[in-house]
C-alpha positions as a printed NumPy array, in Angstrom:
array([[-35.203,  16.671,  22.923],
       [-33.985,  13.236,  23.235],
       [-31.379,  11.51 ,  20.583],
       [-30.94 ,   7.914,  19.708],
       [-27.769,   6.131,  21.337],
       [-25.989,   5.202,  18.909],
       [-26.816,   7.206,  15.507],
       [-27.818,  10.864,  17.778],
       [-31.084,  10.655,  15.639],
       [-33.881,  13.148,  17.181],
       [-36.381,  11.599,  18.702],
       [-40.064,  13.026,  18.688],
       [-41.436,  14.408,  21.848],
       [-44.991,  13.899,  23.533],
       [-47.944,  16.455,  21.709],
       [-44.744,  18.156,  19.991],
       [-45.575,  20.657,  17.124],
       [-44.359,  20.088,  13.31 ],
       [-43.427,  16.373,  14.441],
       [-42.301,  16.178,  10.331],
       [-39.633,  18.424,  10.934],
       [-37.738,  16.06 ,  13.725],
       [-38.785,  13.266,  11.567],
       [-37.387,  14.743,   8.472],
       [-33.879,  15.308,  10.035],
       [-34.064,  12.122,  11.909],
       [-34.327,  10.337,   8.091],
       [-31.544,  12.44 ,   6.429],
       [-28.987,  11.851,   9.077],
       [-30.066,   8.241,   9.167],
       [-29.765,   8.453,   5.43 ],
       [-26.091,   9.963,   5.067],
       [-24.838,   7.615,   8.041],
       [-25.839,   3.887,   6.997],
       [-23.655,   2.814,   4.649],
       [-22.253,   5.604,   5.305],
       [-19.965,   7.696,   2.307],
       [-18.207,  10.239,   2.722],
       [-17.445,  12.808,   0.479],
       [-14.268,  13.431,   1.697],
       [-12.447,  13.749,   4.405],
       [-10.113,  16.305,   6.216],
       [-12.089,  19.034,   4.943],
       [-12.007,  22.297,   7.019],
       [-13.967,  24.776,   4.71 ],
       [-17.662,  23.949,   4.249],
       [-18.051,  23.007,   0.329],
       [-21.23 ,  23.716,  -2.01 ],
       [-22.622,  20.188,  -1.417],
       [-26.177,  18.884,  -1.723],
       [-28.283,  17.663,   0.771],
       [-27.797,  14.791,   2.01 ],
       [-24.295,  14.66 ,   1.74 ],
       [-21.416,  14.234,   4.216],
       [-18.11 ,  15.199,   4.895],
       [-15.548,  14.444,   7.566],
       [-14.443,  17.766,   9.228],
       [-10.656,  18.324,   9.69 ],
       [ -8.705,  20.493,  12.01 ],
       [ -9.246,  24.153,  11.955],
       [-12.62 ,  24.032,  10.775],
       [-13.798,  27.414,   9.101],
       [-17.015,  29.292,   8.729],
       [-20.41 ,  27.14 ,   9.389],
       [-17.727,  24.392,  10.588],
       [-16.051,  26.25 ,  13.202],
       [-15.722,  24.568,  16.563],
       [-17.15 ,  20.96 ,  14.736],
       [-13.644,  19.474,  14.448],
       [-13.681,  15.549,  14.069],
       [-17.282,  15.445,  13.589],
       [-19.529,  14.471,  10.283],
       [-20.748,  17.419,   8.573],
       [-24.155,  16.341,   6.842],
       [-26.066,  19.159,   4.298],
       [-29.746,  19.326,   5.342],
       [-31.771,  21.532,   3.668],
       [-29.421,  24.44 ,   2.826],
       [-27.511,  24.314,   6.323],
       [-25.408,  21.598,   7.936],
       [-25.715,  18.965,  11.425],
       [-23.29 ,  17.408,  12.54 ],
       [-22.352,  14.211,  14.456],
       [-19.646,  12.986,  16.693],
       [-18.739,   9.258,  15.059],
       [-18.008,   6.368,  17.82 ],
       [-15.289,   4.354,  17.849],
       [-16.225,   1.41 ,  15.527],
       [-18.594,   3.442,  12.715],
       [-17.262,   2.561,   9.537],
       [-17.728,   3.878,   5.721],
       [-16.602,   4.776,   2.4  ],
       [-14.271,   7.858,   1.373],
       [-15.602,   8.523,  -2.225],
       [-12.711,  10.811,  -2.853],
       [ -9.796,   8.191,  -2.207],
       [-12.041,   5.1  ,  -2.914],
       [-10.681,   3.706,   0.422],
       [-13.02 ,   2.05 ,   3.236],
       [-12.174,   3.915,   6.558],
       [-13.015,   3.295,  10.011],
       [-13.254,   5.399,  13.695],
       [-10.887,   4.22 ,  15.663],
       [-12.177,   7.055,  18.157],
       [ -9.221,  10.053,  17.324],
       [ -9.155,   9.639,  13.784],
       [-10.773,   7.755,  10.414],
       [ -8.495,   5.209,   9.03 ],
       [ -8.349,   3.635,   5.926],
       [ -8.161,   0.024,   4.926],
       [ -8.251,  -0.742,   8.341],
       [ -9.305,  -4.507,   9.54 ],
       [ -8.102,  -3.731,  12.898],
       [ -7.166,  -1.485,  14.801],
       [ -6.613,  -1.41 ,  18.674],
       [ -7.534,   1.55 ,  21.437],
       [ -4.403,   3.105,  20.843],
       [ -4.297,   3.633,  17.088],
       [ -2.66 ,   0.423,  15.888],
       [ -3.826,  -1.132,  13.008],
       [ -3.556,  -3.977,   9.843],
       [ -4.41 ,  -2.134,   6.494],
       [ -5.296,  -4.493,   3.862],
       [ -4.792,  -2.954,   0.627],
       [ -4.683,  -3.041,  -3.298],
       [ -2.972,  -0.642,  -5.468],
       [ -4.325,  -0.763,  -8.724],
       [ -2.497,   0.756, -12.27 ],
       [ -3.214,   0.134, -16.147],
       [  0.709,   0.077, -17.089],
       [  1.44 ,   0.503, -20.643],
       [  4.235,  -1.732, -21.86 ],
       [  6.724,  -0.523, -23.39 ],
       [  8.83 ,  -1.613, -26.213],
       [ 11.902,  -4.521, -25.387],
       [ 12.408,  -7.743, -23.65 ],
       [ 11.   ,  -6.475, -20.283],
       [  9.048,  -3.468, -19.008],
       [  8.869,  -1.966, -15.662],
       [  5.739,  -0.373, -14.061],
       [  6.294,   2.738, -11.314],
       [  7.033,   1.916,  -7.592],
       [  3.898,  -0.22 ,  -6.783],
       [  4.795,  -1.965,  -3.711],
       [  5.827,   0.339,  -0.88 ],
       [  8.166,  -0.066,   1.56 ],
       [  7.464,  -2.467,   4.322],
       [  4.329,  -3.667,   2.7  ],
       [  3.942,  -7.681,   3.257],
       [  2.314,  -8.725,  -0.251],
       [  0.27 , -11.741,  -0.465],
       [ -0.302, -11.689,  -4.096],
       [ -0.83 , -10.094,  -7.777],
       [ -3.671, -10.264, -10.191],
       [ -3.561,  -8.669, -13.46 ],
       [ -5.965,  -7.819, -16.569],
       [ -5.014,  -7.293, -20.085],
       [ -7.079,  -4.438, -21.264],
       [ -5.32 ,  -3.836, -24.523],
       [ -3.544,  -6.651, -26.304],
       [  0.28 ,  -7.067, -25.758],
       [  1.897,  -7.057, -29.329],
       [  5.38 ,  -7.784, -30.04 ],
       [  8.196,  -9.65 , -32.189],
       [  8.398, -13.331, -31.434],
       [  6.421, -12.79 , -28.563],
       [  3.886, -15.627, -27.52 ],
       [  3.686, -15.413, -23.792],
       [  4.453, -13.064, -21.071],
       [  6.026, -13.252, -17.288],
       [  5.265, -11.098, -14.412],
       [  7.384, -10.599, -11.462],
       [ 10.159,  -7.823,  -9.91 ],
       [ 13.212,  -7.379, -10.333],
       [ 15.777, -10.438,  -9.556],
       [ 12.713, -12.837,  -9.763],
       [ 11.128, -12.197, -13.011],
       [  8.682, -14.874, -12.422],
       [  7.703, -14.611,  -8.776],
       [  3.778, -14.027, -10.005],
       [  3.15 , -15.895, -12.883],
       [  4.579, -17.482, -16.282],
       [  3.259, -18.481, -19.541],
       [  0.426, -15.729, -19.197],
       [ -1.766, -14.919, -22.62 ],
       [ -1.342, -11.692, -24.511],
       [ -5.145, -11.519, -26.012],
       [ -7.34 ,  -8.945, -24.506],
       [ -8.966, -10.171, -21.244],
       [ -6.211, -12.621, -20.677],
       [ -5.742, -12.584, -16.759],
       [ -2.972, -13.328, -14.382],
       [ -3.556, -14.382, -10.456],
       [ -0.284, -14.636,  -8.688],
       [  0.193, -15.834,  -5.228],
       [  3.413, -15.534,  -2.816],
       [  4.589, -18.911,  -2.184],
       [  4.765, -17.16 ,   1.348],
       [  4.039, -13.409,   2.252],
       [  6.375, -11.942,   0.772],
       [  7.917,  -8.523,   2.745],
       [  9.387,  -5.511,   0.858],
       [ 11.504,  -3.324,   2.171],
       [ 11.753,  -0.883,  -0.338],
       [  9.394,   1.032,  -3.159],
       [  9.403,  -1.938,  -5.51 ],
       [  8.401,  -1.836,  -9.13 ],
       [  7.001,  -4.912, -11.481],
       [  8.606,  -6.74 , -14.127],
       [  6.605,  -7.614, -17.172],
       [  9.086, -10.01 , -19.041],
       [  8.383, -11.162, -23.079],
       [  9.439, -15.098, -22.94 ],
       [ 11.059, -14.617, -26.158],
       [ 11.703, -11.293, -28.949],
       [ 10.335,  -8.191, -27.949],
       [  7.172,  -5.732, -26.545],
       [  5.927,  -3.522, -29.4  ],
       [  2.921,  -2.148, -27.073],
       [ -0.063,  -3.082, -24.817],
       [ -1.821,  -2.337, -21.385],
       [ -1.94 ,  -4.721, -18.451],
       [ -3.898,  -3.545, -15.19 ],
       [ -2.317,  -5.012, -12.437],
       [ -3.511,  -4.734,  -8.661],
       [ -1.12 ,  -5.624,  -5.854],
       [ -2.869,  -6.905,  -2.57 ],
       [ -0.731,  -6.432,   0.143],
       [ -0.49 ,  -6.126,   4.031],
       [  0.796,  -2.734,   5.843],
       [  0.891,  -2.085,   9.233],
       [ -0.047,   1.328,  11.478],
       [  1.899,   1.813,  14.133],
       [ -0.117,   3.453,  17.616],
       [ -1.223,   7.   ,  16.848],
       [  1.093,   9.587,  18.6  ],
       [  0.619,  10.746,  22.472]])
């Protein structure tokens, strides 16, 4: 039986019996592979899963999976087919919320390109609701990793910032408390879009500074994302 070139759909043959059956798998594989999402990926032991759903098979594969390494497990009624992916598919990972594409060895994530050996520019956003905590400033975790070239900040207030003499708020890192914004509201909804006056590299894990322009935090929640640049180096050989 013949597939399609690029999706390996089945393809009915001349005066073939139960045509709905290689129409029927033709649909769901069409179905979990456009706009394609994946479950997850790396996975080596077939999951309970419902049909229709797919999975990215890691190394090692085990029991219904075994010797389907690198391909796209898909759940069709009760049982699993699989697919190679070609260099270029691209799709969704539902369980790190990351868009990935096959750069033909491996999926990679937040990719915009990537070249035929594995190189590739990530474009990213790293995303946390940071409660504030009480005093002049407060510092969020490690949001900007090493080597990461960040191009700007945006932030959310989600939960009014309170404090003592407080009217305003700044929001920056440490030894440039203002490097994304100044003057920024403390009501609920208030928003802050920060850009680098140029990209702006980090070479270390880098935490932001939320600074009170007078008196002090008594509490609040800003979400703040972090868009930033990384870059892969060429997969190993």
């Amino acid at each position: 039986m013949a597939d399609t070139y690029n999706f390996n759909l089945p393809m009915v043959e001349a005066a073939q019996a139960q045509k709905h059956v290689t129409v029927n798998e033709a649909i769901a594989r069409m179905d979990a592979i456009a706009q394609m999402r994946l479950v997850a990926r790396d996975v080596s032991s077939p999951p309970m899963a419902v049909d229709g759903s797919a999975y990215g098979v890691g190394t090692s594969a085990t029991g219904d999976w075994v010797g389907h390494d690198g391909e796209i497990a898909i759940q069709a009624n009760g049982g699993w087919v699989f697919l190679v992916p070609k260099t270029g598919w691209r799709g969704w990972d539902e369980s790190t919320e990351q868009s990935v594409v096959y750069d033909g060895n491996a999926w990679q994530s937040d990719a915009v390109v990537v070249s035929g050996g594995g190189a590739a520019t990530h474009w990213r956003i790293a995303e946390v609701d940071h409660v504030i905590s009480t005093g002049a400033t407060s510092t969020t975790v490690n949001m900007i990793p090493k080597n990461a070239q960040v191009i700007g900040v945006t932030g959310r207030v989600v939960s009014a910032i309170t404090g003592t003499g407080v009217s305003s708020w700044k929001l920056g890192v440490p030894g440039s408390d203002n490097r994304y914004g100044y003057g920024l509201g403390l009501a609920m909804n208030s928003w802050a879009k920060g850009v680098s006056g140029q990209p702006v590299t980090y070479y270390a894990d880098t935490p932001f500074l939320l600074s009170a322009d007078s008196g002090t935090f008594t509490g609040g929640t800003v979400r703040l994302a972090v868009h930033y640049l990384e870059l892969g180096v060429p997969r190993a050989v």
